[in-house]
C-alpha positions in Angstrom: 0.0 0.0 0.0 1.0 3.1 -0.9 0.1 6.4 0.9 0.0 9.7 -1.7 -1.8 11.9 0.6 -3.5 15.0 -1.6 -4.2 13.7 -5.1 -2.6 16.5 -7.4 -3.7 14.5 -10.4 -7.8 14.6 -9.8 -10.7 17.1 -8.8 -11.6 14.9 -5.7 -10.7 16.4 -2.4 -9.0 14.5 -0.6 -6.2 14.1 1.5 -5.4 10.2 2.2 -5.5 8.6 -0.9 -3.3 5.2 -1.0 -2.5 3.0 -4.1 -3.0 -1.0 -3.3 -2.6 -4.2 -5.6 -5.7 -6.4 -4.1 -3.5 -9.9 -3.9 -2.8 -12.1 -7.0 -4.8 -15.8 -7.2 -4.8 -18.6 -9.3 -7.7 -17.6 -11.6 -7.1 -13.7 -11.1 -4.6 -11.5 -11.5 -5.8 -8.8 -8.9 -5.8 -5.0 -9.7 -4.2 -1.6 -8.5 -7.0 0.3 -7.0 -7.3 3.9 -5.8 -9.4 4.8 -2.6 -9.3 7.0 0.1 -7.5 5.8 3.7 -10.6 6.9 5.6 -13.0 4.4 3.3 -10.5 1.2 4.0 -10.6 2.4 7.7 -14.6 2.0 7.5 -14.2 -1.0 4.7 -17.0 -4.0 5.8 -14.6 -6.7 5.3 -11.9 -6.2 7.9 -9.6 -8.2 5.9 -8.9 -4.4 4.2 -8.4 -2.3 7.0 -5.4 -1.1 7.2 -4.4 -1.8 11.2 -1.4 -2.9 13.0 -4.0 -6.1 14.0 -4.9 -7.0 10.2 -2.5 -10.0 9.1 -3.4 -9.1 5.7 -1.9 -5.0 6.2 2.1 -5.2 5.1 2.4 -1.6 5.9 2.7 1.6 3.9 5.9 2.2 2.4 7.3 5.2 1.3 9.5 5.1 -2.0 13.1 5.5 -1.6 12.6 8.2 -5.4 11.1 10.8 -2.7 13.5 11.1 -0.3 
């Protein structure tokens, strides 16, 4: 998951937008999706909430090109 904050490439407001792959299987490929933070937080699967509890959650990393 990756956390770009305030999209500058959009007319939604918004501040916590992240960037996630949903998970690879064997009949799918899986998809990069776009949502707001606050929306996972809510999301009614917890399987997507991004919490320190979740064993699905791997963290938000922050890409070495912005430092």
């Amino acid at each position: 998951m990756i956390f770009l904050g305030d999209s500058k490439l959009s007319e939604e407001q918004s501040d916590d937008w992240v960037v996630y792959h949903t998970g690879a299987s064997p009949a799918d490929a899986g998809t990069v999706k776009k949502v707001e933070l606050s929306v996972l937080d809510h999301h009614p699967n917890p399987r997507w909430r991004p919490t320190e509890t979740n064993p699905n959650f791997l963290g938000f990393y922050r890409l070495k090109i912005l430092e």
